[in-house]
N, C-alpha and C positions, 0 to 999 in steps of 0.2 A: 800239458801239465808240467810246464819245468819252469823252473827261476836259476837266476843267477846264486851261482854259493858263497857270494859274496856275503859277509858280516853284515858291515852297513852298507845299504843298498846305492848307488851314488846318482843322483838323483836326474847327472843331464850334463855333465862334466866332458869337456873332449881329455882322452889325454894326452902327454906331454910329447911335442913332436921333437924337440930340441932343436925348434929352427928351421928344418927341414922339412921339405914338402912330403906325407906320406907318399907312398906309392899306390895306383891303383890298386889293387889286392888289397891293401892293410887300409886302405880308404874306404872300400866295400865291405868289409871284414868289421870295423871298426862302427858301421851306420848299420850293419845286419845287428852287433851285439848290442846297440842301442835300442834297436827295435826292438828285440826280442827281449829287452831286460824292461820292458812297457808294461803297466798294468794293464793299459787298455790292447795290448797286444794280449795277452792273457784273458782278457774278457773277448777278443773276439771269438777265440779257442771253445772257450764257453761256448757260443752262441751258437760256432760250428755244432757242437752236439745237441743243447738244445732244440736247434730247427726241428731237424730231421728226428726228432723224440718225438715232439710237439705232432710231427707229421704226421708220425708211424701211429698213433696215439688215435691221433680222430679219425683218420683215413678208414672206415668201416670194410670196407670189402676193397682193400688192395693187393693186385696181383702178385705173383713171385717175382714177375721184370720188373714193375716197378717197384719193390721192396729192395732186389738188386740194385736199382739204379740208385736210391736211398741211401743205401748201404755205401756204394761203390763212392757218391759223392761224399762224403760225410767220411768217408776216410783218406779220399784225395785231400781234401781240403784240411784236416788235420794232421795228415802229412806236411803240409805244406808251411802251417804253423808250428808245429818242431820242427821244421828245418830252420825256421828263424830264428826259433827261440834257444837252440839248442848252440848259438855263438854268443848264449851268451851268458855261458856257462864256463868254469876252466876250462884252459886249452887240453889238459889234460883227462876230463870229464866230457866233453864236448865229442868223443866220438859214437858216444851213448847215445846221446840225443841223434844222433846223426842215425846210427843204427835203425832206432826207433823210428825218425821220418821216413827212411827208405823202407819199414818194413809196414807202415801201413799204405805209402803208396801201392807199392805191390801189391799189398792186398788189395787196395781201392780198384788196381784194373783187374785183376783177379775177377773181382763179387762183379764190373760186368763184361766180363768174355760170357757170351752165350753158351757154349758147354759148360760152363763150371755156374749155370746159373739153374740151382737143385736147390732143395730145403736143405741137404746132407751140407751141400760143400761148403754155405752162407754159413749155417750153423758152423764149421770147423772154423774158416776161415777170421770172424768176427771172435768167436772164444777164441783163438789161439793167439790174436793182436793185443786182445785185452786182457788177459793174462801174462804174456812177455813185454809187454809195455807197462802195465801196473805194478809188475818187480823192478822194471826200470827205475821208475817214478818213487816207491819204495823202499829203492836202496840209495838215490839220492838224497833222501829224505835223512835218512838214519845217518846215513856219513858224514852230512852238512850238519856239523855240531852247529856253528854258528848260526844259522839261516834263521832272517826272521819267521815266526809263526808256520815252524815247521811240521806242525801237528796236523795244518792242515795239506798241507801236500802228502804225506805219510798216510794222511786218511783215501785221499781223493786215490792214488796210489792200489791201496788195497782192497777199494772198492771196486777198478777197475780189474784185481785179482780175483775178487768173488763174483763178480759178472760176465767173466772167462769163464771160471769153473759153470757157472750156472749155465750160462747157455752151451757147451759143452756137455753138461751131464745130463741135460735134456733133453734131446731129439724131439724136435718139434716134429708132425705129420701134416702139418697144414700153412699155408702161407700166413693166416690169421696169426694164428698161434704164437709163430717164430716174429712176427710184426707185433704184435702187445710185450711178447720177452724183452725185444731188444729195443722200443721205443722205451719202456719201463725204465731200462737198464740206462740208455744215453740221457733222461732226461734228469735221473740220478749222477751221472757221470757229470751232465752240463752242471747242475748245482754245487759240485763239488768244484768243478773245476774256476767257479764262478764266486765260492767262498776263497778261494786260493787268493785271483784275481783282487779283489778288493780285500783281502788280509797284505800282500803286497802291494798294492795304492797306499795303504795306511803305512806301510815301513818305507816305501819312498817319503812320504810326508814327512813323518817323524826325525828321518835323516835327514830333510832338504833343512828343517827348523832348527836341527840342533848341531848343522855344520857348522862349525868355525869360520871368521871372516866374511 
């Protein structure tokens, strides 16, 4: 759930080398912030949560491993999506994002190490991601005066705060239970993250038509 806090969004532009060959680093640096500055890199983010909602959802009698295992992917994998997306955002904002990818990875091998695979530890583990990541997402929101259709990042954001709190203030007792919470709650998260996605599609558009030259 992050975008570039870029004004106008720029639609696909290298920028200016001055002649000179970049150097490896500012070359990979340079095709991460592109990637990450994608809608449909935003939509896969989406999808990341969606899935495993969708999963948690129909799956009638799923275990606690495999709820774990659900869990643990679905946070790898959107790890791995703020870690892209998160170059392509200021240099000076960009260690936020980076914060955020490393702390759901950890969480992702966390929910599966086999000790730490309880109803107790999933429940902490998932509210305490989605709560410190949705003030992330939150307070990018609010600082990026400019940012197209920041209303809805700012939403998606503090949805991801009140599905912290919730699964947090709720101790689940059964693997059912804590699997309908937190499928409910990702598949809410994916649709947010998925209105982001295509409100940014549309500000790329907008700026590719009304570029100069």
């Amino acid at each position: 759930m992050t975008v570039s806090r870029d004004t106008a969004p720029d639609p696909g532009a290298d920028p200016l080398t001055g002649g000179t060959e970049p150097a490896p680093g500012q070359e990979a640096e340079r095709l991460l912030a592109q990637l990450g500055n994608s809608w449909l890199w935003l939509l896969g983010s989406a999808v990341a949560a969606l899935v495993p909602g969708i999963l948690a959802l129909v799956w009638p009698d799923v275990t606690l491993h495999a709820l774990a295992v659900i869990i643990g992917l679905y946070l790898l994998v959107t790890g791995g999506f703020r870690f892209v997306a998160s170059f392509a955002r200021e240099q000076g904002d960009r260690h936020l994002g980076l914060l955020a990818a490393a702390l759901y990875v950890l969480a992702g091998v966390l929910s599966l190490r086999h000790p730490l695979q309880t109803i107790a530890a999933l429940s902490l583990i998932v509210g305490a991601v989605w709560v410190v990541t949705g003030m992330f997402t939150a307070w990018t929101a609010l600082a990026a005066k400019g940012l197209p259709h920041r209303a809805f990042l700012l939403g998606a954001g503090m949805l991801g705060v009140v599905a912290g709190i919730v699964v947090l203030a709720l101790p689940s007792e059964s693997a059912v239970v804590l699997t309908r919470l937190v499928g409910l709650w990702l598949l809410l998260l994916g649709l947010a993250e998925l209105g982001v996605a295509l409100a940014w599609r549309s500000a790329l558009r907008r700026a590719r038509f009304t570029r100069p030259g």
